[in-house]
Every structure is written in C-alpha cells, then in structure tokens.
PDB file of N, CA, C and O in Angstrom:
ATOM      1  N   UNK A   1       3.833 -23.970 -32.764  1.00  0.00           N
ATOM      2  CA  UNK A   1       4.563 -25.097 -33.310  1.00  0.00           C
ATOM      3  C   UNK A   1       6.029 -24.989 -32.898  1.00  0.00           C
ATOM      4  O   UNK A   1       6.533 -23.868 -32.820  1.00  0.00           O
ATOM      5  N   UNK A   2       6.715 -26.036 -32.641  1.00  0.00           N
ATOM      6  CA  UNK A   2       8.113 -26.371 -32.095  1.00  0.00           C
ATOM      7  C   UNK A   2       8.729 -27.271 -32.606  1.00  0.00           C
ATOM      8  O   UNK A   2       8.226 -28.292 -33.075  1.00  0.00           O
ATOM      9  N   UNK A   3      10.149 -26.932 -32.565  1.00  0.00           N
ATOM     10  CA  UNK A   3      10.819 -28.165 -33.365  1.00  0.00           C
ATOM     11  C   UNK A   3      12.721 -27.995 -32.408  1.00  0.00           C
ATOM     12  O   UNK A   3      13.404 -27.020 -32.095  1.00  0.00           O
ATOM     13  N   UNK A   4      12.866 -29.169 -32.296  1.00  0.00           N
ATOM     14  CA  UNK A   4      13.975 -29.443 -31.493  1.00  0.00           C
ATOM     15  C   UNK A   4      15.161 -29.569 -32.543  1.00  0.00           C
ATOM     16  O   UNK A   4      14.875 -29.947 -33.679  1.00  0.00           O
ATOM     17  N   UNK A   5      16.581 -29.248 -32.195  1.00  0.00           N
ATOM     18  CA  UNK A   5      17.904 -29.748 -32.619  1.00  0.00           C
ATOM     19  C   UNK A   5      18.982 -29.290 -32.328  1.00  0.00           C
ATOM     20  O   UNK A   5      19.114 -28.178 -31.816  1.00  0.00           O
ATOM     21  N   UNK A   6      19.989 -30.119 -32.625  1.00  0.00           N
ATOM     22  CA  UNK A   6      21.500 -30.267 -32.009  1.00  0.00           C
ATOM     23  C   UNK A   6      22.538 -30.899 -32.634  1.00  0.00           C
ATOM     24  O   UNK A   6      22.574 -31.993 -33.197  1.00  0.00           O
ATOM     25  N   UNK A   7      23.318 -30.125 -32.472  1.00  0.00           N
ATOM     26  CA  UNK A   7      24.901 -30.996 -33.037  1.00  0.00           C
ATOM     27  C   UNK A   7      25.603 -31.922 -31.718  1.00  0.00           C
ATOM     28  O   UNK A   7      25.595 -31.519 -30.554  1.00  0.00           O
ATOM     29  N   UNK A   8      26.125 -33.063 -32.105  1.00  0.00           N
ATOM     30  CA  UNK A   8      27.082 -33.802 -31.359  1.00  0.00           C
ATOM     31  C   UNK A   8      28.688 -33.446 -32.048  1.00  0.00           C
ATOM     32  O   UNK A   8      28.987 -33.569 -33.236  1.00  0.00           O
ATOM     33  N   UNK A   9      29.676 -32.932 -30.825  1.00  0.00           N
ATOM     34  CA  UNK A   9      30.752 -32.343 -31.606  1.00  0.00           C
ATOM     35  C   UNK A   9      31.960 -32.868 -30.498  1.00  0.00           C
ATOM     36  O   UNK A   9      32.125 -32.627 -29.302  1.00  0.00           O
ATOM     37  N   UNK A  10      32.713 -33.692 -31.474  1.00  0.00           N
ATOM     38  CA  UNK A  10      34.067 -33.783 -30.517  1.00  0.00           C
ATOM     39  C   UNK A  10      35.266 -32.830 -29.511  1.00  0.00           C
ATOM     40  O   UNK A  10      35.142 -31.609 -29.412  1.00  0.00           O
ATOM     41  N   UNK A  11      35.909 -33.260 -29.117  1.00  0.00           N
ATOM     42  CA  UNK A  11      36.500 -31.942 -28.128  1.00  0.00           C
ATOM     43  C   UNK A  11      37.153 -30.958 -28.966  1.00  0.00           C
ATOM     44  O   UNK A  11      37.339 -29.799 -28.594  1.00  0.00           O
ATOM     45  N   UNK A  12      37.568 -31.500 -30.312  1.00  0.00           N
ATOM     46  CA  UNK A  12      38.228 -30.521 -31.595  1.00  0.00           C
ATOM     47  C   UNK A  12      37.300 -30.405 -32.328  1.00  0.00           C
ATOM     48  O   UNK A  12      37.549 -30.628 -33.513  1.00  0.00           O
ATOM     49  N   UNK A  13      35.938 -30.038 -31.982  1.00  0.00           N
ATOM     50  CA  UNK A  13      34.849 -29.407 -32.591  1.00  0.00           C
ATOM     51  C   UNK A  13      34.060 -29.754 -33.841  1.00  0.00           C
ATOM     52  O   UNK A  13      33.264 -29.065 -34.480  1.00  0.00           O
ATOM     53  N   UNK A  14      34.629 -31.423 -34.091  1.00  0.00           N
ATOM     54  CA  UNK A  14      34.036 -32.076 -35.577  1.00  0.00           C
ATOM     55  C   UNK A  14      32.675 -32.777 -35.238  1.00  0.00           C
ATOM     56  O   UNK A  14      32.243 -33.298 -34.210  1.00  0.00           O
ATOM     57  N   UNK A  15      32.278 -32.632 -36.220  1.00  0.00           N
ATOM     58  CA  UNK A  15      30.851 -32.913 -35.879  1.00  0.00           C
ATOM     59  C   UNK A  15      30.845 -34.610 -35.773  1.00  0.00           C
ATOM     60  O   UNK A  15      31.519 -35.445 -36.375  1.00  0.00           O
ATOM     61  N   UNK A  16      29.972 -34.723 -34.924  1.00  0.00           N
ATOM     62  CA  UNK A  16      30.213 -36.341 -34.594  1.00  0.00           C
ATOM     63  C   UNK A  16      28.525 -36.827 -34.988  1.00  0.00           C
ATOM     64  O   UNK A  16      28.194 -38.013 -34.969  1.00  0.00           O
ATOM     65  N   UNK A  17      27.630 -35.788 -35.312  1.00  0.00           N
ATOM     66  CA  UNK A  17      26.195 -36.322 -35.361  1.00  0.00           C
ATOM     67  C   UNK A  17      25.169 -35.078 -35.366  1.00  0.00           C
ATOM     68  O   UNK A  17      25.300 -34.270 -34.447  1.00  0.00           O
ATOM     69  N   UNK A  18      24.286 -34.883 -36.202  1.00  0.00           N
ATOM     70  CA  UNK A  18      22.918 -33.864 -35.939  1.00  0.00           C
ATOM     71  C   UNK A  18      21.709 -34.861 -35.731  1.00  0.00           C
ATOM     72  O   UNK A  18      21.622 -36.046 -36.053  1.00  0.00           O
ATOM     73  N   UNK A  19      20.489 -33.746 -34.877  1.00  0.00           N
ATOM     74  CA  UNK A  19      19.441 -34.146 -35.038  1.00  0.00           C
ATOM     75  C   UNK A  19      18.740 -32.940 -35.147  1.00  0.00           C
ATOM     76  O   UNK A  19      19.367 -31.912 -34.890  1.00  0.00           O
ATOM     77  N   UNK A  20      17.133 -32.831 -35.598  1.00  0.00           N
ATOM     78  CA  UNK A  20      16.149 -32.035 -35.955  1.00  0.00           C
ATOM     79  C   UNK A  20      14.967 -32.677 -35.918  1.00  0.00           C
ATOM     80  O   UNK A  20      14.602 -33.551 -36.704  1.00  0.00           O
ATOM     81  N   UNK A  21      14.283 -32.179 -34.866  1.00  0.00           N
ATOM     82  CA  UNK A  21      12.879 -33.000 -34.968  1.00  0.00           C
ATOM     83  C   UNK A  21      11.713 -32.232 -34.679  1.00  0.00           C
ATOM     84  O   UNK A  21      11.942 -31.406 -33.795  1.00  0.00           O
ATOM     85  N   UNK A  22      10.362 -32.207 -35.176  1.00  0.00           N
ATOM     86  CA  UNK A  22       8.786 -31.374 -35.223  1.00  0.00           C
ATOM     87  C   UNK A  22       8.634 -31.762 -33.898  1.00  0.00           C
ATOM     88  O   UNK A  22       9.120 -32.892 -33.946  1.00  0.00           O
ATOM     89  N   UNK A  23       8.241 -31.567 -32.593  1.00  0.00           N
ATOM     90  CA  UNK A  23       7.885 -31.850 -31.798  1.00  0.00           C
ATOM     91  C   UNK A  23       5.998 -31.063 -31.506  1.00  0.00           C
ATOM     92  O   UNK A  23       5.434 -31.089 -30.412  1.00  0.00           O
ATOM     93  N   UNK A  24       5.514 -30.575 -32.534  1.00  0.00           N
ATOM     94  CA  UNK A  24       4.286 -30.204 -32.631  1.00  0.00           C
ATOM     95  C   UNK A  24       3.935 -29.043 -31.474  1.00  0.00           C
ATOM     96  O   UNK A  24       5.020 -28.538 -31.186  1.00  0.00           O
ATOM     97  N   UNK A  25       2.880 -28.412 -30.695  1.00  0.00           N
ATOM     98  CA  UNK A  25       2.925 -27.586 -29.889  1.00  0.00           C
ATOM     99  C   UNK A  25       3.119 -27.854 -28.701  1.00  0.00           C
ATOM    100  O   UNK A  25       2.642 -28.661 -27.903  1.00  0.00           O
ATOM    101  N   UNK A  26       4.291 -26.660 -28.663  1.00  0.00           N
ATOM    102  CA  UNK A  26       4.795 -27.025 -27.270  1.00  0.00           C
ATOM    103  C   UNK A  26       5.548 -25.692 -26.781  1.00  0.00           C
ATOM    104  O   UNK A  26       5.527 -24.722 -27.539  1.00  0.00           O
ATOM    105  N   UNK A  27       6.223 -25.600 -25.530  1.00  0.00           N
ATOM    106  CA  UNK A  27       6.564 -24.248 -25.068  1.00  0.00           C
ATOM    107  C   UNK A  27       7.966 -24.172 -26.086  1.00  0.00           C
ATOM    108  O   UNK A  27       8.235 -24.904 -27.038  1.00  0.00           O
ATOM    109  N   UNK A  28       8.992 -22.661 -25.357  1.00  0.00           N
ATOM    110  CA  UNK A  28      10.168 -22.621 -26.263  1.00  0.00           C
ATOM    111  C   UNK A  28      11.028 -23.846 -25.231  1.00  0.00           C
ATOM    112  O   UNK A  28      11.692 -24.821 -25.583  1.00  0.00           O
ATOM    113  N   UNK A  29      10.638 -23.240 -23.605  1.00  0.00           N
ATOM    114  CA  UNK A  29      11.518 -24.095 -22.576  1.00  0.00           C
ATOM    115  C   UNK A  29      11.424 -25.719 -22.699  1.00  0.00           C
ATOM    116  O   UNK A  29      12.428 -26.425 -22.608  1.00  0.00           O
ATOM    117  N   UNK A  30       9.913 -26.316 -22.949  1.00  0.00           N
ATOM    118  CA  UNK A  30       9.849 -27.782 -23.567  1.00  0.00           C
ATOM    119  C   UNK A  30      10.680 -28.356 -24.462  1.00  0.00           C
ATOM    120  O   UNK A  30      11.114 -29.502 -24.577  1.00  0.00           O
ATOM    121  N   UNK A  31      10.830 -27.330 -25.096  1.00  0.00           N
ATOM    122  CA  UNK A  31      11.264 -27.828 -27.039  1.00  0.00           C
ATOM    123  C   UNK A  31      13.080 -27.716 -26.136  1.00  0.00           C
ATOM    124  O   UNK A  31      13.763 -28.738 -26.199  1.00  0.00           O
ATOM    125  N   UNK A  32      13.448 -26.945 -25.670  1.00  0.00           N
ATOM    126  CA  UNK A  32      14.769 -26.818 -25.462  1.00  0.00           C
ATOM    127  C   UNK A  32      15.457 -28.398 -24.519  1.00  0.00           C
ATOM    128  O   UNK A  32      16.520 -29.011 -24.610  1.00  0.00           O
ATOM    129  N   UNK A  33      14.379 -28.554 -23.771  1.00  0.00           N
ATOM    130  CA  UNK A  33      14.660 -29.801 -22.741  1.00  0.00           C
ATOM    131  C   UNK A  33      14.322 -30.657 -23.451  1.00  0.00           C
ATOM    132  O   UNK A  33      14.953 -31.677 -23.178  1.00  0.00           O
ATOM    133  N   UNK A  34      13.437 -30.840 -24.484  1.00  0.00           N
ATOM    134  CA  UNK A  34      13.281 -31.826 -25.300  1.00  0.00           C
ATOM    135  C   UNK A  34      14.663 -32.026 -26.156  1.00  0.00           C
ATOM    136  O   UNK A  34      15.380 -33.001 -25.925  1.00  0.00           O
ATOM    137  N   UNK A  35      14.882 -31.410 -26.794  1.00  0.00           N
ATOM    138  CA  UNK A  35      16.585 -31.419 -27.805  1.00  0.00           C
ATOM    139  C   UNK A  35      17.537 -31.915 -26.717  1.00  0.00           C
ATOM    140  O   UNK A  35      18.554 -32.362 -27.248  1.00  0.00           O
ATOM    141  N   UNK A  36      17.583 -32.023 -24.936  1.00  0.00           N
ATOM    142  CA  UNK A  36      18.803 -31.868 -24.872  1.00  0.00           C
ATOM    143  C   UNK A  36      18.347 -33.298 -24.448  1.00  0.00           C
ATOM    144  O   UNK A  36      19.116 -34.073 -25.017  1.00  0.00           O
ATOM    145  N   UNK A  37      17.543 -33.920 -23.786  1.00  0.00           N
ATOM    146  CA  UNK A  37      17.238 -35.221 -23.927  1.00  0.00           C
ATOM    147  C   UNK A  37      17.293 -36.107 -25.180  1.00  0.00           C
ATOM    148  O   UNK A  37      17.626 -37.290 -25.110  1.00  0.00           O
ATOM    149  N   UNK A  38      16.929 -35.449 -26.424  1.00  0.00           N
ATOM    150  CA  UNK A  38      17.035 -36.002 -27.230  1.00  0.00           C
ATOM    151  C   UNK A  38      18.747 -36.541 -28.180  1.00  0.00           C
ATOM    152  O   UNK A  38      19.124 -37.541 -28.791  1.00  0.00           O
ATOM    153  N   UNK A  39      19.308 -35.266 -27.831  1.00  0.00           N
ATOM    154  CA  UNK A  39      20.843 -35.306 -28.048  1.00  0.00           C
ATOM    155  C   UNK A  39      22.028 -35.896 -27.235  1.00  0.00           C
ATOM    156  O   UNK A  39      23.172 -36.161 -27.605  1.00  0.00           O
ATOM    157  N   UNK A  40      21.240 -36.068 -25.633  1.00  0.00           N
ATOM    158  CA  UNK A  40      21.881 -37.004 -24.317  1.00  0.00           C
ATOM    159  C   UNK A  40      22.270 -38.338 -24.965  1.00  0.00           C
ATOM    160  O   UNK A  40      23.382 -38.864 -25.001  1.00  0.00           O
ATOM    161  N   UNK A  41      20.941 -38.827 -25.539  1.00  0.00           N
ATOM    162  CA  UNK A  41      20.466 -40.180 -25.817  1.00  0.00           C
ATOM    163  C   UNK A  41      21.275 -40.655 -27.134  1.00  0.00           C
ATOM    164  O   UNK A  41      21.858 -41.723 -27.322  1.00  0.00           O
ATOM    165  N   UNK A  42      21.115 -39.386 -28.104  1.00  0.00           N
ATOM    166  CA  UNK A  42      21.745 -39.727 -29.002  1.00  0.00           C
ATOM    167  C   UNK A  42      23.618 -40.150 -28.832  1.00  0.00           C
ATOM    168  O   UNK A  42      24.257 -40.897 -29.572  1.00  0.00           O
ATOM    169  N   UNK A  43      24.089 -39.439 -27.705  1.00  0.00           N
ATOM    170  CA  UNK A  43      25.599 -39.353 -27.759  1.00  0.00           C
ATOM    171  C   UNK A  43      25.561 -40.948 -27.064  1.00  0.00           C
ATOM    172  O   UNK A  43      26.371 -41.809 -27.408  1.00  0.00           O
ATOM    173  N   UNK A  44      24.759 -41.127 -26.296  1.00  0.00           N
ATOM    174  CA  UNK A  44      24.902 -42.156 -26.001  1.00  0.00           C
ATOM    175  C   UNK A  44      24.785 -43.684 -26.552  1.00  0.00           C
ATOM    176  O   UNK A  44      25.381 -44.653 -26.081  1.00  0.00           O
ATOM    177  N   UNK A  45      23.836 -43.686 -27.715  1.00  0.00           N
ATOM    178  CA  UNK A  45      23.401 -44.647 -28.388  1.00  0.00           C
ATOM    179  C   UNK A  45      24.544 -44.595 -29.296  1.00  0.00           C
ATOM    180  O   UNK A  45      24.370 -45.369 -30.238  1.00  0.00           O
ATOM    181  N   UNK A  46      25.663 -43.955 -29.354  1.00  0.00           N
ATOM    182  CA  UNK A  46      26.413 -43.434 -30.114  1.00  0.00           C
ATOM    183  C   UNK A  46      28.180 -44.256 -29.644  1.00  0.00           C
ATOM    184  O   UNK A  46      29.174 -44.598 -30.286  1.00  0.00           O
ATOM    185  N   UNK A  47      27.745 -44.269 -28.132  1.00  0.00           N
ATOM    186  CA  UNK A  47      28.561 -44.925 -27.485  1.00  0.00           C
ATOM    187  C   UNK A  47      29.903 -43.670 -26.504  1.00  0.00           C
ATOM    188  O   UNK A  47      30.909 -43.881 -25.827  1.00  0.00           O
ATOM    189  N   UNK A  48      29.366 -42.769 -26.824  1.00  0.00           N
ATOM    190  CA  UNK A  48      29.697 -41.458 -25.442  1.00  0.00           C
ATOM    191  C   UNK A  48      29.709 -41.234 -24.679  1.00  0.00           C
ATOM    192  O   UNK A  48      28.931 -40.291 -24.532  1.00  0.00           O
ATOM    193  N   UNK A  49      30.299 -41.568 -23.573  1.00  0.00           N
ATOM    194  CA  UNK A  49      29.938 -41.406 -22.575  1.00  0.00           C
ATOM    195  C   UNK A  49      30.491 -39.916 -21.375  1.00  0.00           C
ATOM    196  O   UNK A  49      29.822 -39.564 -20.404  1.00  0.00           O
ATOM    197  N   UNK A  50      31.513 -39.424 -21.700  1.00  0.00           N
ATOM    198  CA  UNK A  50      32.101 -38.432 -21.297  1.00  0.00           C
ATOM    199  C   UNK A  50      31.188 -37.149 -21.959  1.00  0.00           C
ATOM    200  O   UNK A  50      31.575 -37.059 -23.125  1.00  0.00           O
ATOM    201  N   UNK A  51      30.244 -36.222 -21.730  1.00  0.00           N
ATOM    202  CA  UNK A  51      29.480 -35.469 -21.935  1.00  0.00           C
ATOM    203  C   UNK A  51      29.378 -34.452 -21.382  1.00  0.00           C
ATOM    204  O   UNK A  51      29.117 -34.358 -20.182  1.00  0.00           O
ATOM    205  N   UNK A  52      29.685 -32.904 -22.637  1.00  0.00           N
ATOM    206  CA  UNK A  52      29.383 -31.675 -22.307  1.00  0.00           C
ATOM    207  C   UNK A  52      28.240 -31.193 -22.597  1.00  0.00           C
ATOM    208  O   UNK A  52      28.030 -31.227 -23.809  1.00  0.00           O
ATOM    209  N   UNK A  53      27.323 -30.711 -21.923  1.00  0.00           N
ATOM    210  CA  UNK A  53      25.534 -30.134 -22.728  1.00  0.00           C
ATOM    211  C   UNK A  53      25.775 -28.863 -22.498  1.00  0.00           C
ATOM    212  O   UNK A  53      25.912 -28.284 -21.421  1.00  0.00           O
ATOM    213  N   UNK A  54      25.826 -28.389 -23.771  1.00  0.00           N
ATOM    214  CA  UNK A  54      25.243 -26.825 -23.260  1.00  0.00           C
ATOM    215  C   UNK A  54      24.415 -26.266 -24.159  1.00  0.00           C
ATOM    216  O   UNK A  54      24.306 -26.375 -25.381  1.00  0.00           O
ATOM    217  N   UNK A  55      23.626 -25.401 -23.008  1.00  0.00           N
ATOM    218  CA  UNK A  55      21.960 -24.987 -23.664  1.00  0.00           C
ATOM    219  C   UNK A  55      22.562 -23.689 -23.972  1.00  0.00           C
ATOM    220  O   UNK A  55      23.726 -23.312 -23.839  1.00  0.00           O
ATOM    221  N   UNK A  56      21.277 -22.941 -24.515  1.00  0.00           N
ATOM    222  CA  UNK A  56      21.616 -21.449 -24.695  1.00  0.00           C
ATOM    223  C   UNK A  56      20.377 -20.736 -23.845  1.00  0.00           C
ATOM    224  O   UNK A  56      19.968 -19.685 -24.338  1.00  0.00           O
ATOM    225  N   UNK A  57      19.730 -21.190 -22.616  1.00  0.00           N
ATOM    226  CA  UNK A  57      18.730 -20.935 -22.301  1.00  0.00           C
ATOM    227  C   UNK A  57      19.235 -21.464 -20.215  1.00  0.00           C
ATOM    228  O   UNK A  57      19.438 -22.497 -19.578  1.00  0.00           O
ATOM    229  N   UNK A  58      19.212 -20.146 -19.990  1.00  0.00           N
ATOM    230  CA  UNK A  58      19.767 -20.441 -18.283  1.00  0.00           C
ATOM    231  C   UNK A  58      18.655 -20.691 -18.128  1.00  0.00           C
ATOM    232  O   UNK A  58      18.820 -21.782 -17.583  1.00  0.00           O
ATOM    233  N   UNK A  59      17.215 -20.520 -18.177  1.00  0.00           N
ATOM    234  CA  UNK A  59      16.127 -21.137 -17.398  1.00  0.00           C
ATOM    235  C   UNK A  59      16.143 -22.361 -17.804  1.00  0.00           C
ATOM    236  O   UNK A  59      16.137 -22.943 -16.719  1.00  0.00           O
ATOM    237  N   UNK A  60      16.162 -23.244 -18.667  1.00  0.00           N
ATOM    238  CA  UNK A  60      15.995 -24.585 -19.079  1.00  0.00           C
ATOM    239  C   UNK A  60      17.114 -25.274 -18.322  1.00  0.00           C
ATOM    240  O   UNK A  60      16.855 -26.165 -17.513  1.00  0.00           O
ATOM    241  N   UNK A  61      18.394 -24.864 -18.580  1.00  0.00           N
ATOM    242  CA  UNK A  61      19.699 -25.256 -17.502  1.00  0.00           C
ATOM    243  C   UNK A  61      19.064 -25.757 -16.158  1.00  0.00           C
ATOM    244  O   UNK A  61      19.061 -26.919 -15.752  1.00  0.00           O
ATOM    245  N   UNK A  62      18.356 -24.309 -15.358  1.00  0.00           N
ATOM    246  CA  UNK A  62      18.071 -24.459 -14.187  1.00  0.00           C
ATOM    247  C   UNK A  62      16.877 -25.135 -14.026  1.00  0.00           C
ATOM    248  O   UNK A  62      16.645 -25.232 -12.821  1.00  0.00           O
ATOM    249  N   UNK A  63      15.981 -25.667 -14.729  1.00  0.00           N
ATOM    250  CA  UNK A  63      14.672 -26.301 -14.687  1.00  0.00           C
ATOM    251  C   UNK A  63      15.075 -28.004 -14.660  1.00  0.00           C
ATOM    252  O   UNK A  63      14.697 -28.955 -13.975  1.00  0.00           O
ATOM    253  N   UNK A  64      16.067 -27.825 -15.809  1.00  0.00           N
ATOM    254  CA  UNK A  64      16.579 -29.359 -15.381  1.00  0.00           C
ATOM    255  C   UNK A  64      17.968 -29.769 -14.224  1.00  0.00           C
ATOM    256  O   UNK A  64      18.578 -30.837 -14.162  1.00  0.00           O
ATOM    257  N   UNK A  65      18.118 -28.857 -13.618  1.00  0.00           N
ATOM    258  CA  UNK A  65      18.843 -28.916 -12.508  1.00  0.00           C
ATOM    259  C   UNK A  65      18.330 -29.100 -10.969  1.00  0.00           C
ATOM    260  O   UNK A  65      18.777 -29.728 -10.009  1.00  0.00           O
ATOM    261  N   UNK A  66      17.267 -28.324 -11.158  1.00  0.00           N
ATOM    262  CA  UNK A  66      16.487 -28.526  -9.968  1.00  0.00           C
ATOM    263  C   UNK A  66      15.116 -28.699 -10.135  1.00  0.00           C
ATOM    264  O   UNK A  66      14.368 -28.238  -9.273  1.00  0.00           O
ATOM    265  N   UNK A  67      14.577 -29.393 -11.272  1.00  0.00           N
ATOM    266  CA  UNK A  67      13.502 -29.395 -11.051  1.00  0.00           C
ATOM    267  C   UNK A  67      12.922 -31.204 -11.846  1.00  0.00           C
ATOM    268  O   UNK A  67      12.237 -31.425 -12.844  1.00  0.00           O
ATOM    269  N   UNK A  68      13.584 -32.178 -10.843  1.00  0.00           N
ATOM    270  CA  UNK A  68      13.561 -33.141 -11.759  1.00  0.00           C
ATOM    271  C   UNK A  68      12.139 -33.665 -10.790  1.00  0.00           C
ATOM    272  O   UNK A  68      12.234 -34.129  -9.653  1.00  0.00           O
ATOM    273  N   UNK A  69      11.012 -33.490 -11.447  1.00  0.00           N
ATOM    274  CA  UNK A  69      10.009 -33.751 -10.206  1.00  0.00           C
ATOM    275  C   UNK A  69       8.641 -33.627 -10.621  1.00  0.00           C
ATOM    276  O   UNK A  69       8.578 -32.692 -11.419  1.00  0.00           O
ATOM    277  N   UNK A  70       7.641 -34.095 -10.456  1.00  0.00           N
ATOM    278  CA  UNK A  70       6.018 -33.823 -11.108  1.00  0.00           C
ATOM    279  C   UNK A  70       5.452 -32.544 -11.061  1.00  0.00           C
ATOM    280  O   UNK A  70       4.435 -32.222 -11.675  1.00  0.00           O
ATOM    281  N   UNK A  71       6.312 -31.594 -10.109  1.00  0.00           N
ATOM    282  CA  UNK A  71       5.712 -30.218 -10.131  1.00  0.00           C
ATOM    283  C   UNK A  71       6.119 -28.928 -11.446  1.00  0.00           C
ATOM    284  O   UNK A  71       5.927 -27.713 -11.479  1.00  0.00           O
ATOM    285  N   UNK A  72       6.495 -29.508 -12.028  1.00  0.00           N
ATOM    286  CA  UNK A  72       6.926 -28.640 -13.064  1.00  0.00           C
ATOM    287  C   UNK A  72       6.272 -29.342 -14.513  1.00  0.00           C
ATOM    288  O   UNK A  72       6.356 -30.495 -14.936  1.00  0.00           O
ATOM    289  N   UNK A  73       5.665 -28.261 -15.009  1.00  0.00           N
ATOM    290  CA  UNK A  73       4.970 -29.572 -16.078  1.00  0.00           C
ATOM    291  C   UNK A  73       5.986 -29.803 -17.141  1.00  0.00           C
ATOM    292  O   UNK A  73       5.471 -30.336 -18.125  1.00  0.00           O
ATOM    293  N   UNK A  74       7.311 -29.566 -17.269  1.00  0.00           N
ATOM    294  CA  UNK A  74       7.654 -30.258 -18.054  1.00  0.00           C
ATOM    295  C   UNK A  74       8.903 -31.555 -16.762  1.00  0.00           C
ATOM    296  O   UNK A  74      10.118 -31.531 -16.956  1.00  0.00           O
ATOM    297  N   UNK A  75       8.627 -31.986 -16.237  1.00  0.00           N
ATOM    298  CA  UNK A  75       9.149 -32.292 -15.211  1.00  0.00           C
ATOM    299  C   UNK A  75       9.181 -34.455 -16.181  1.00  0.00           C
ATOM    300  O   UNK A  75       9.979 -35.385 -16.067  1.00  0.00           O
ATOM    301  N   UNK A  76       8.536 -34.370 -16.580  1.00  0.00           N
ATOM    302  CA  UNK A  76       8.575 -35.948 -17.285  1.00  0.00           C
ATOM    303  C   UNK A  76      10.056 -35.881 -17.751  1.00  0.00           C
ATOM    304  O   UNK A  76      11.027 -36.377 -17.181  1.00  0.00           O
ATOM    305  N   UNK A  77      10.028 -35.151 -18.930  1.00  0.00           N
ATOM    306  CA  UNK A  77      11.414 -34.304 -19.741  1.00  0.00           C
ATOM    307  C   UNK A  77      12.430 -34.744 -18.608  1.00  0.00           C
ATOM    308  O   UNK A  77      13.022 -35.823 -18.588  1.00  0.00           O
ATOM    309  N   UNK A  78      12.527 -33.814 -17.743  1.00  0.00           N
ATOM    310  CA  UNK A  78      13.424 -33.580 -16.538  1.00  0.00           C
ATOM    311  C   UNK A  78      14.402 -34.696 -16.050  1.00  0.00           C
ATOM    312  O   UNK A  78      15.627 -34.794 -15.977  1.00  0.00           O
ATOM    313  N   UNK A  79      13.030 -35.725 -15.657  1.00  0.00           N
ATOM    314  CA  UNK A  79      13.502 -37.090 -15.056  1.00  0.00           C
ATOM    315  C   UNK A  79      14.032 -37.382 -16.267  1.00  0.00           C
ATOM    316  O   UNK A  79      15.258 -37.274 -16.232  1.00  0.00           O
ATOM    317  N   UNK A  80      13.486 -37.804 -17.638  1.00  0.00           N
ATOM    318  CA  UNK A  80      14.121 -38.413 -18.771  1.00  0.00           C
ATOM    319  C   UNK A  80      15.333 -38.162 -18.728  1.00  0.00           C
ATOM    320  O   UNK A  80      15.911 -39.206 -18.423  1.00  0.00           O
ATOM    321  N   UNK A  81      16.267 -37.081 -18.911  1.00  0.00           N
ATOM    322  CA  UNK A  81      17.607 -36.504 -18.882  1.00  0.00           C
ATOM    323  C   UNK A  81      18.146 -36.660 -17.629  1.00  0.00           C
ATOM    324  O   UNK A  81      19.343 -36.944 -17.575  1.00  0.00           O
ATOM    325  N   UNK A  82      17.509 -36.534 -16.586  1.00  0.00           N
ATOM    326  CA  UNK A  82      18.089 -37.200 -15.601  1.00  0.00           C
ATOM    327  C   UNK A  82      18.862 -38.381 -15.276  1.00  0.00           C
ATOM    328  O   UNK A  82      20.006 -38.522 -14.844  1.00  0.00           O
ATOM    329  N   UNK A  83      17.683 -39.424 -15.687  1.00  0.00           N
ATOM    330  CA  UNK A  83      17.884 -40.502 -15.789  1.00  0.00           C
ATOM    331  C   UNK A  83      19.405 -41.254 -16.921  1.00  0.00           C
ATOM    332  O   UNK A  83      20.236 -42.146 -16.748  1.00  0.00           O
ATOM    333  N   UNK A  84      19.073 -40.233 -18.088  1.00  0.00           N
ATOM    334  CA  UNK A  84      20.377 -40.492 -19.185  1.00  0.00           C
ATOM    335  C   UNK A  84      21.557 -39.753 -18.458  1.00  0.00           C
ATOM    336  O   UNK A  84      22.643 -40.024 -18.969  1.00  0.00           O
ATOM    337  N   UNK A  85      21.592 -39.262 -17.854  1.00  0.00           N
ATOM    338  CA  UNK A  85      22.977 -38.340 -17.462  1.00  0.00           C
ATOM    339  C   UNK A  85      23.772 -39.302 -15.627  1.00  0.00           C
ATOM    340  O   UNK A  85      24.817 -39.157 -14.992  1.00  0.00           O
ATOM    341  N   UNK A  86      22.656 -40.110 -15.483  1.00  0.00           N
ATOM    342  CA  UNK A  86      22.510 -40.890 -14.352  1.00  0.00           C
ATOM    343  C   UNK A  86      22.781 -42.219 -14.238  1.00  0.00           C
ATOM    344  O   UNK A  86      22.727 -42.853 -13.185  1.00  0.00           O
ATOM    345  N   UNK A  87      23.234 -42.888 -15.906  1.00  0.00           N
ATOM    346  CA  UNK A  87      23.462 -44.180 -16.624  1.00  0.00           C
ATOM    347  C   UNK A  87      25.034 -44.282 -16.089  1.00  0.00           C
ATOM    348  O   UNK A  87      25.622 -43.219 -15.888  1.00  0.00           O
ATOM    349  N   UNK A  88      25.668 -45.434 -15.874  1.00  0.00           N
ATOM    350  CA  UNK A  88      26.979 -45.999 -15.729  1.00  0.00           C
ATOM    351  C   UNK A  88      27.396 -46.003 -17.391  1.00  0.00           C
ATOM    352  O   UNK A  88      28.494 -46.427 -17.751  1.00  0.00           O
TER     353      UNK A  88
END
C-alpha cells in the first residue's frame, strides 16, 4: 500500500498548499512520481508558474528526467509531469 504527499511553499518558506493522497498498491518510485505530478498540477491550478520540485529520491529525479517514454512502466507518470512542466 502507498500513499503520496507534498507541501507547496513560497520562496520564504510559507506554506502556500498540502496534499496527501492513498494511491493503493504501488511501488515507493511510483508513489514518489505520483506526488510530484500531483503537486506540479496543484501549483499550477493554483496559478504558479515559476517552479522548484524537489524529490528526496535521485532515482525518481532521474526516471523522470530521462525516462519520459513507454519503456519504463511508470513512464505514463513521466509524460504526465512532463507535459505539466512543458505548459506556457
């Protein structure tokens, strides 16, 4: 079982927004790319557009850095955040 979350925090470190969500079974690296897609979206629906992400997980970093593509099974994820980090 897995569960995703994240703070949204201004450049003077106030919290601007949380999320926490069950994402049911899934890997630790899923659940991590899942939160940061999920927290992309949120800063954005939020109206943010200037964006710092940081994971605590260098493989997830590097999975969604180079691996935005069908060969990675969490690679759906991938494109998703891609795609949000890829918005005007």
């Amino acid at each position: 079982m897995a569960a995703a979350g994240g703070l949204l925090r201004d450049s003077f470190g106030r919290c601007l927004g949380a999320f926490a969500c069950n994402l049911g079974m899934s890997s630790i690296t899923r659940a991590k790319l899942k939160g940061a897609e999920i927290g992309i979206e949120m800063a954005w629906n939020l109206g943010y557009r200037n964006l710092e992400v940081n994971l605590d997980s260098t493989t997830t970093l590097q999975i969604n850095e180079n691996q935005r593509n069908d060969d990675h099974m969490s690679g759906l994820i991938t494109r998703q955040i891609g795609m949000l980090l890829d918005r005007d």
